[in-house]
C-alpha positions as CSV (number, residue, x, y, z in Angstrom):
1,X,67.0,107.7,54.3
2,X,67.7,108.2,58.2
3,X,70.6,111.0,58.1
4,X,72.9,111.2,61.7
5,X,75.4,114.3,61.8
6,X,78.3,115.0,64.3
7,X,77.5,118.5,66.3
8,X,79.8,120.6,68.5
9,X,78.1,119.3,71.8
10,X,78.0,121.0,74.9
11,X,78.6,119.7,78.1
12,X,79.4,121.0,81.6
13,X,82.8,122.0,82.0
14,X,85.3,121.9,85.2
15,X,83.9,125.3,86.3
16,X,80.9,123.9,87.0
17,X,82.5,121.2,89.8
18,X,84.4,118.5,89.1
19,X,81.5,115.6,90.8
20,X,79.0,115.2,87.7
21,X,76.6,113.2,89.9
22,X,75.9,116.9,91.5
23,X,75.3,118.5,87.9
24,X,72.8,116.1,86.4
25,X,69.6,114.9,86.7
26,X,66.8,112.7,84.8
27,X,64.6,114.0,82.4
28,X,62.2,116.1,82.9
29,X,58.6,113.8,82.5
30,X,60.4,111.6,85.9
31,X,61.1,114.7,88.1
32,X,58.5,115.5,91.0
33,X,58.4,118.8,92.9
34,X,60.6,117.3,95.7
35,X,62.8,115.9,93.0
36,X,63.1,119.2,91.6
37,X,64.2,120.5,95.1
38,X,66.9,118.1,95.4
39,X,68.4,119.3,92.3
40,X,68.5,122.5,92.9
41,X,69.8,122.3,96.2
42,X,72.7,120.1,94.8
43,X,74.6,122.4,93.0
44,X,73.7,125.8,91.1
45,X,75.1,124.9,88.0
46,X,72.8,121.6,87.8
47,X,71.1,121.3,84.5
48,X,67.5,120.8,86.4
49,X,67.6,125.2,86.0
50,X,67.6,124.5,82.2
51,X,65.7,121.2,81.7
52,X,62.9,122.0,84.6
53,X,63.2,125.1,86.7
54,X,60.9,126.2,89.2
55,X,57.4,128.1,88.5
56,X,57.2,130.6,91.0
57,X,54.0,132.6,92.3
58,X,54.7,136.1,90.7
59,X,55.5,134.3,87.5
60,X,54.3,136.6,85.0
61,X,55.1,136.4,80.8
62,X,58.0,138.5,81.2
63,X,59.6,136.3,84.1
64,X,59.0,132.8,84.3
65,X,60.3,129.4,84.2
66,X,61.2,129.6,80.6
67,X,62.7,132.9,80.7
68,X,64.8,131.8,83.6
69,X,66.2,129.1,81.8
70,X,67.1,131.2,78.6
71,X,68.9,133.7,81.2
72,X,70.8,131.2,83.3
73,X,71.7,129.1,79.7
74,X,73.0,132.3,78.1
75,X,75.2,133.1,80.9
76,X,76.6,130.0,81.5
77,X,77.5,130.2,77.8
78,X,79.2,133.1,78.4
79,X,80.8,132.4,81.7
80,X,82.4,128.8,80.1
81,X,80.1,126.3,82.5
82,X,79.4,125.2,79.3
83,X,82.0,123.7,77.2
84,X,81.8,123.9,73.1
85,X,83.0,121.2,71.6
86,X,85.6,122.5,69.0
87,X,85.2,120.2,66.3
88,X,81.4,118.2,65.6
89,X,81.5,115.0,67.2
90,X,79.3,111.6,67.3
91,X,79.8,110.5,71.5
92,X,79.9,106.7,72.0
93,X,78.0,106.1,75.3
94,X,78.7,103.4,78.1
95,X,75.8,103.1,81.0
96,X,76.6,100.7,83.1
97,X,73.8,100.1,85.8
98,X,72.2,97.1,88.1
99,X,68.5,96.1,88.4
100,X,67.6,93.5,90.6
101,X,71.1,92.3,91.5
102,X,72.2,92.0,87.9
103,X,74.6,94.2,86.7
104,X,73.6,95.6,82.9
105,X,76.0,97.7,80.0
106,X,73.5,99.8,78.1
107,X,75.7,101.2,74.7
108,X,74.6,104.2,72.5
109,X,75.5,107.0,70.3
110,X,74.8,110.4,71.1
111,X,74.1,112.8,67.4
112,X,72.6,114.9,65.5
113,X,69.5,113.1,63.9
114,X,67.8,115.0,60.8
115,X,64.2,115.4,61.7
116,X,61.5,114.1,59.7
117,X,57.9,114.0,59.5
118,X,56.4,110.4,61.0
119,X,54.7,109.9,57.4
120,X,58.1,109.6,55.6
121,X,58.7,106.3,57.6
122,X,62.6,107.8,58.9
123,X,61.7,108.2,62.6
124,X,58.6,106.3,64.0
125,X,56.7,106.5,67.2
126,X,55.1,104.2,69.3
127,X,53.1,105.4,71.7
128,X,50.4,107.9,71.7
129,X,51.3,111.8,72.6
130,X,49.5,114.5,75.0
131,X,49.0,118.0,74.1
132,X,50.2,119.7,77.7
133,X,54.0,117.9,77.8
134,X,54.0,119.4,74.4
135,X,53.2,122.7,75.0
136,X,55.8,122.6,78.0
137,X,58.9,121.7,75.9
138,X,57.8,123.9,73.0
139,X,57.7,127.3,75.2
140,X,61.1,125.7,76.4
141,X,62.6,125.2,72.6
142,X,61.5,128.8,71.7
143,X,63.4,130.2,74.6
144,X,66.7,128.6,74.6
145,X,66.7,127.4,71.2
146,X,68.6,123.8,72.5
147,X,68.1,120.4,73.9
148,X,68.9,119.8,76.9
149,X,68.0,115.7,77.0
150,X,68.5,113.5,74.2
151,X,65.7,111.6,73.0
152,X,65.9,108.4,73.3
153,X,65.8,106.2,69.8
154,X,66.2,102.8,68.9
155,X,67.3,100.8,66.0
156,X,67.5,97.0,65.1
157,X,71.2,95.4,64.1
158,X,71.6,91.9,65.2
159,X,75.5,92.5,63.5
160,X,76.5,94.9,66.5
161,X,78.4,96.7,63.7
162,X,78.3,99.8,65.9
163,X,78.7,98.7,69.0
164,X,82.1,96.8,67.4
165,X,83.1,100.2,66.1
166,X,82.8,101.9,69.6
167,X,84.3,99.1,71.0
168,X,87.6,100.0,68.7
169,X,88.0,103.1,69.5
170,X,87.3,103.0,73.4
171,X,90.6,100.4,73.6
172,X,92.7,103.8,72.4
173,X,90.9,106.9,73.5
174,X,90.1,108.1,77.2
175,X,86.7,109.1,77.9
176,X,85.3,113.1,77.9
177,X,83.2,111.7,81.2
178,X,83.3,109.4,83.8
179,X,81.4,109.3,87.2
180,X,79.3,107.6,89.1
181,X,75.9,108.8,90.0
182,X,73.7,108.7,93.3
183,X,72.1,105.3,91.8
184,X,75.3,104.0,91.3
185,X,75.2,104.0,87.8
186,X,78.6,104.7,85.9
187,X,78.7,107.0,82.6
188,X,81.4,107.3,80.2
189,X,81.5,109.4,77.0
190,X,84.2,109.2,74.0
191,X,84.0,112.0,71.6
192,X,84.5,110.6,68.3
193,X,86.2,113.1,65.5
194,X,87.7,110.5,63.5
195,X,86.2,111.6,60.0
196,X,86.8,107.9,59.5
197,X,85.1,106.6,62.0
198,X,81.9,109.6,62.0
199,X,81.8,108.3,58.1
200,X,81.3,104.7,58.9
201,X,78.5,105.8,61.7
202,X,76.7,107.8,58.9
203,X,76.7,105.2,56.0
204,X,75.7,102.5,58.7
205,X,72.2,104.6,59.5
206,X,71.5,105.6,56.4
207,X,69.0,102.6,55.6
208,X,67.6,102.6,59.2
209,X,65.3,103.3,60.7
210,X,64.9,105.0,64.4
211,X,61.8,104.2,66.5
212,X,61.3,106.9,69.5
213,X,61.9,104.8,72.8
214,X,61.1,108.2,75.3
215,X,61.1,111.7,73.8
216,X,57.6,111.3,72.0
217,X,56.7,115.0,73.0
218,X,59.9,116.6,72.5
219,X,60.7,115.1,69.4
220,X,57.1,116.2,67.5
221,X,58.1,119.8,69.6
222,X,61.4,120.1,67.7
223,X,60.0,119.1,64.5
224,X,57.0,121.4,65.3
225,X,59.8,124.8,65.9
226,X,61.9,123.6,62.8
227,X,59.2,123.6,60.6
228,X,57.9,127.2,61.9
229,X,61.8,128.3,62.1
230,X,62.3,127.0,58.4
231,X,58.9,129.3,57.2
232,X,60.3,132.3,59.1
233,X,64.1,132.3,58.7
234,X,64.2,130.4,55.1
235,X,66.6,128.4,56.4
236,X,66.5,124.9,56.5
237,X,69.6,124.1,58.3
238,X,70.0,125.8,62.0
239,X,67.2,123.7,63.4
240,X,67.2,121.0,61.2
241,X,68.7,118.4,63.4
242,X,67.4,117.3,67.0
243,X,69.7,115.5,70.4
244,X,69.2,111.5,70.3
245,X,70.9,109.0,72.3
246,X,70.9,105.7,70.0
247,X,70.4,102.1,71.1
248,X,70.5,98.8,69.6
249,X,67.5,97.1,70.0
250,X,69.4,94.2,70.8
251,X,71.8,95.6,73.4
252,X,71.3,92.9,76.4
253,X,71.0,96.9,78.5
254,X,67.9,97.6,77.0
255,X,65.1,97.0,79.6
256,X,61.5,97.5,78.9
257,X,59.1,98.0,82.3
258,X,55.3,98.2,81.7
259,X,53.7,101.0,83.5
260,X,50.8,100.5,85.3
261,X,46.9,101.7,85.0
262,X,45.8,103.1,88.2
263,X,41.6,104.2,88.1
264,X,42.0,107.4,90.5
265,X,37.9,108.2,90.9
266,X,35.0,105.6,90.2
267,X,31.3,104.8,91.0
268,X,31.9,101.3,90.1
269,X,32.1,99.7,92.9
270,X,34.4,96.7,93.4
271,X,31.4,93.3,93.2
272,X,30.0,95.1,90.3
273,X,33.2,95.2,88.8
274,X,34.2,92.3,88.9
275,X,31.2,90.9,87.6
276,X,31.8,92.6,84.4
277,X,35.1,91.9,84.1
278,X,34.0,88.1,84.1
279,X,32.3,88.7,81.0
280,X,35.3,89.1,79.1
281,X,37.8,87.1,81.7
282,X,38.3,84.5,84.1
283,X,39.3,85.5,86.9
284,X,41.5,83.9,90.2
285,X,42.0,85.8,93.5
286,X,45.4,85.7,95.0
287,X,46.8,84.6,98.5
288,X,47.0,87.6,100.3
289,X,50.4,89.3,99.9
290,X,51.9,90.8,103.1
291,X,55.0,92.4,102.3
292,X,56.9,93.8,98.9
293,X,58.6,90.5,98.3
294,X,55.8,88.3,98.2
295,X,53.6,91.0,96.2
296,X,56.0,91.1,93.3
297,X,56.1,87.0,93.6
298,X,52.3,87.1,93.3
299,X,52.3,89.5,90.4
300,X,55.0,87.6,88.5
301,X,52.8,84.4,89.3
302,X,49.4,85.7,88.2
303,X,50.1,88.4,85.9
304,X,51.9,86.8,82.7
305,X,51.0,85.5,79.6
306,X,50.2,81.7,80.1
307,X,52.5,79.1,77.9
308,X,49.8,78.9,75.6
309,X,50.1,83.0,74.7
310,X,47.2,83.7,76.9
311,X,46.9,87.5,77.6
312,X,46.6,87.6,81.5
313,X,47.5,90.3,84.1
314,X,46.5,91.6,87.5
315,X,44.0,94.2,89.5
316,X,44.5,95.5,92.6
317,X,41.2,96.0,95.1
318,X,40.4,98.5,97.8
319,X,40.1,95.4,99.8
320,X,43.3,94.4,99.5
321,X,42.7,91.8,97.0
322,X,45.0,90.5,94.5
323,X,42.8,88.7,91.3
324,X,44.4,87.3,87.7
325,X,42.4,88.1,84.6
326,X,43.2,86.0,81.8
327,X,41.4,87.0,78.6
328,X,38.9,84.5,77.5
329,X,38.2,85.0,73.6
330,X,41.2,86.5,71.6
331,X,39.5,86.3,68.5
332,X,37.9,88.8,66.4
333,X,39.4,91.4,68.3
334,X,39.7,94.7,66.4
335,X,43.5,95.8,68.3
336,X,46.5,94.1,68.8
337,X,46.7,91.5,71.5
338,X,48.8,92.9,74.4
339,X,48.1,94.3,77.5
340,X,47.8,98.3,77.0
341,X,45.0,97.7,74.3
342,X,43.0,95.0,76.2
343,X,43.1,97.1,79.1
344,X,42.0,100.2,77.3
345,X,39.9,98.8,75.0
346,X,37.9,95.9,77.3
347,X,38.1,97.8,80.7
348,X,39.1,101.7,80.8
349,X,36.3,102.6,78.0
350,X,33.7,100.0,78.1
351,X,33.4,100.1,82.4
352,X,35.3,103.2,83.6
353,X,33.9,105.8,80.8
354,X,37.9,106.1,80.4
355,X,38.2,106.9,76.9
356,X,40.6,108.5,74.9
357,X,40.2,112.1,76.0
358,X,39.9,111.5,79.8
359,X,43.3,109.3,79.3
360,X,45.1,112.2,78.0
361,X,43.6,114.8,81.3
362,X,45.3,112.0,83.5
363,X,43.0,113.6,86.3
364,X,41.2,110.0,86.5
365,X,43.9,108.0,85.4
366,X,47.4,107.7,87.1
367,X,50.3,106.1,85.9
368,X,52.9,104.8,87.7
369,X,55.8,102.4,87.5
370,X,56.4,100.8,90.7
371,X,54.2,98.2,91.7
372,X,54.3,98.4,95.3
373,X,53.4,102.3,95.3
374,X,50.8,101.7,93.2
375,X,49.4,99.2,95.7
376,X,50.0,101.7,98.2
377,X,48.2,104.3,96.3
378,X,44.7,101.9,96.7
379,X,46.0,100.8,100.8
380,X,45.7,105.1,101.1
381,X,43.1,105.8,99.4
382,X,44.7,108.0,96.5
383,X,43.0,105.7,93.4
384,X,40.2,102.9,93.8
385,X,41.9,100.3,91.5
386,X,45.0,99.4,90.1
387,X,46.0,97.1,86.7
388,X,49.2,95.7,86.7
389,X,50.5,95.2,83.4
390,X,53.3,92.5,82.1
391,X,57.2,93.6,80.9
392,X,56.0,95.3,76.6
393,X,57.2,92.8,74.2
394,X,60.0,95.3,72.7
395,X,59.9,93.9,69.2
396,X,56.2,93.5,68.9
397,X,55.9,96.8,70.0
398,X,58.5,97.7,67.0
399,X,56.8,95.8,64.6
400,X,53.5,97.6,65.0
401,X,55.0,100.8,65.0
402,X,56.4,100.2,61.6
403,X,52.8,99.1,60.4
404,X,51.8,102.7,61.8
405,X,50.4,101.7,64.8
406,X,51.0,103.8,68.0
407,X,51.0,102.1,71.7
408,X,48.7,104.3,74.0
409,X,50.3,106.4,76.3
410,X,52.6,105.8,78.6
411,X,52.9,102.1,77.6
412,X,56.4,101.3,77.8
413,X,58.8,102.3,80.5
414,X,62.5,102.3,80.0
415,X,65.3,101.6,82.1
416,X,67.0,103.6,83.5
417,X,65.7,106.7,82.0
418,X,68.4,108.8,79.7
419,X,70.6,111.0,81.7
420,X,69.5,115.4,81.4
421,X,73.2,117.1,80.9
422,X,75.8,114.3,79.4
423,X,75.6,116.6,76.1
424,X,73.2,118.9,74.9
425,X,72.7,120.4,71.9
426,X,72.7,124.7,70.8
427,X,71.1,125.5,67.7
């Protein structure tokens, strides 16, 4: 049983500044150091202070990042930058956004969402975690004792019961927020105390089921502190619930971006690569791509699956080359057939030495999301090769998850990424 609760969010209130796009930010896995800059230059009551604050050089274990954070949380607490909600409340979500000159609505739920261990079959993951995120957020959780992002979760109802529900109530109520951010996506927020309606929400989840979307790390890091919280306070309440921001899996919002494999240091050189690759593929070199636009036509041409199902997608050369591999023998494999575990399984490991381990250090493997810096990264110098991977098939992806099996890392990238201080969460 998948148990959702109302909670007395927080969110920033007018004494923070009334423009919200100053106050927010992304969460914390997308922020670089000039990133982090900008935030902190935007306002000093934005939420990058508690979400990602600077490390500085005379950091020490009394003063650091962490204890910053647990200082500046506690005083805006005090001061009222915060505000408390006063009764516990479910938040219906609007994020209305545009990619590629389409205009998207994203619809969630922000709640409390009973944690649970993987193995009970409540919440399931689908990708692969990494030690060092996790040790990040937990130092984070044992400071401040809150979340300051949601994690992102998903659940399958081709009804749209909730979405009809929200829907309802937005026709009466004004929302908490409304703004437009620097992307020029708009938010809007309707607290929901209607026991009614929080009563409806609650039955309605009870025989789903939530699959982690983004939040891997910090949702094993809050189940990780309530479970060591629960042995040393004998309570199982206070920290029994964790922030998530709820999608359907069949809102027409909810896009999927693969992110890309980018080999950073290599001996293989690029004409003994490709000879082993045509072991395993076939592969087709490209017209030479000369700008953005006709890159990303080239990728969409030669990295798909074929209309047969064949498993295809695209490397990157320091020579500027553009090839196709398209799997030759999809039978008898031992993994799923799609792109992350080919590409691991037939490439990283078996040519690269890329295994499991030297995935996780990320010193010889980069990730990234756009395609064009990633081909920039090669043009520079900054990696030797770069797989281009097609859009994850969302409900295949699902699918395995439920059978237990977890995506490697960094194998789905959704869009846009969850907003850092919308509401957040005290324990």
């Amino acid at each position: 049983m998948t148990n959702i609760t109302p909670i007395h969010g927080l969110r920033l209130s007018p004494r923070a500044g009334s423009d919200y796009s100053r106050l927010v930010t992304p969460p914390y896995d997308v922020i670089s150091s000039e990133l982090q800059e900008k935030y902190y230059e935007k306002s000093p009551f934005n939420v990058i202070r508690l979400e990602y604050g600077k490390s500085l050089p005379e950091d020490n274990n009394l003063n650091n990042k962490y204890t910053r954070a647990a200082h500046t949380f506690k005083e805006w607490l005090e001061k009222g930058i915060l505000y408390r909600e006063e009764k516990p409340a479910l938040y219906f979500y609007d994020q209305h956004f545009t990619h590629e000159g389409k205009n998207y609505l994203r619809r969630g739920l922000y709640c409390g969402v009973e944690l649970s261990p993987f193995q009970e079959g409540n919440i399931i993951p689908h990708e692969v975690t990494m030690d060092k995120p996790k040790a990040d957020r937990l130092e984070l959780m044992q400071h401040c004792e809150a979340n300051f992002s949601p994690i992102f979760g998903l659940y399958r109802d081709r009804e749209m019961f909730l979405e009809e529900l929200a829907q309802a109530l937005k026709e009466k109520v004004q929302p908490v927020i409304d703004f437009t951010d620097d992307d020029g996506q708009t938010h809007r927020i309707w607290a929901v105390v209607d026991p009614a309606i929080i009563s409806a929400a609650q039955e309605f989840f009870h025989d789903k089921k939530i699959f982690i979307a983004d939040g891997h790390h910090r949702y094993e890091t809050a189940l990780q502190f309530y479970l060591q919280k629960k042995e040393e306070l004998k309570d199982n309440n206070k920290f029994k619930h964790v922030l998530m921001a709820l999608v359907n899996i069949y809102d027409e919002g909810l896009l999927s971006f693969p992110t890309h494999r980018l080999v950073a240091r290599t001996a293989v050189g690029t004409q003994d690569l490709l000879s082993k690759l045509q072991e395993k593929f076939i592969l087709a070199e490209a017209a030479k791509p000369h700008d953005r636009a006709q890159f990303q036509a080239a990728l969409e041409s030669l990295a798909t699956s074929g209309k047969d199902g064949d498993i295809s997608f695209g490397l990157y050369t320091p020579e500027g080359k553009l090839y196709s591999l398209k799997l030759k023998n999809a039978q008898n494999l031992s993994f799923p057939l799609l792109d992350t575990f080919i590409i691991h399984k037939l490439i990283l490991e078996p040519i690269f030495g890329l295994g499991e381990a030297e995935r996780k250090d990320q010193s010889a493997l980069i990730y990234l999301k756009d395609e064009w810096e990633a081909k920039e990264f090669v043009d520079r110098e900054k990696a030797r090769y770069v797989f281009y991977l097609n859009r994850p098939p969302m409900e295949k992806i699902i699918d395995l998850a439920e059978e237990g099996i977890r995506m490697p890392q960094k194998s789905t990238y959704f869009y846009p990424k969850m907003t850092t201080g919308l509401i957040m969460l005290k324990h």
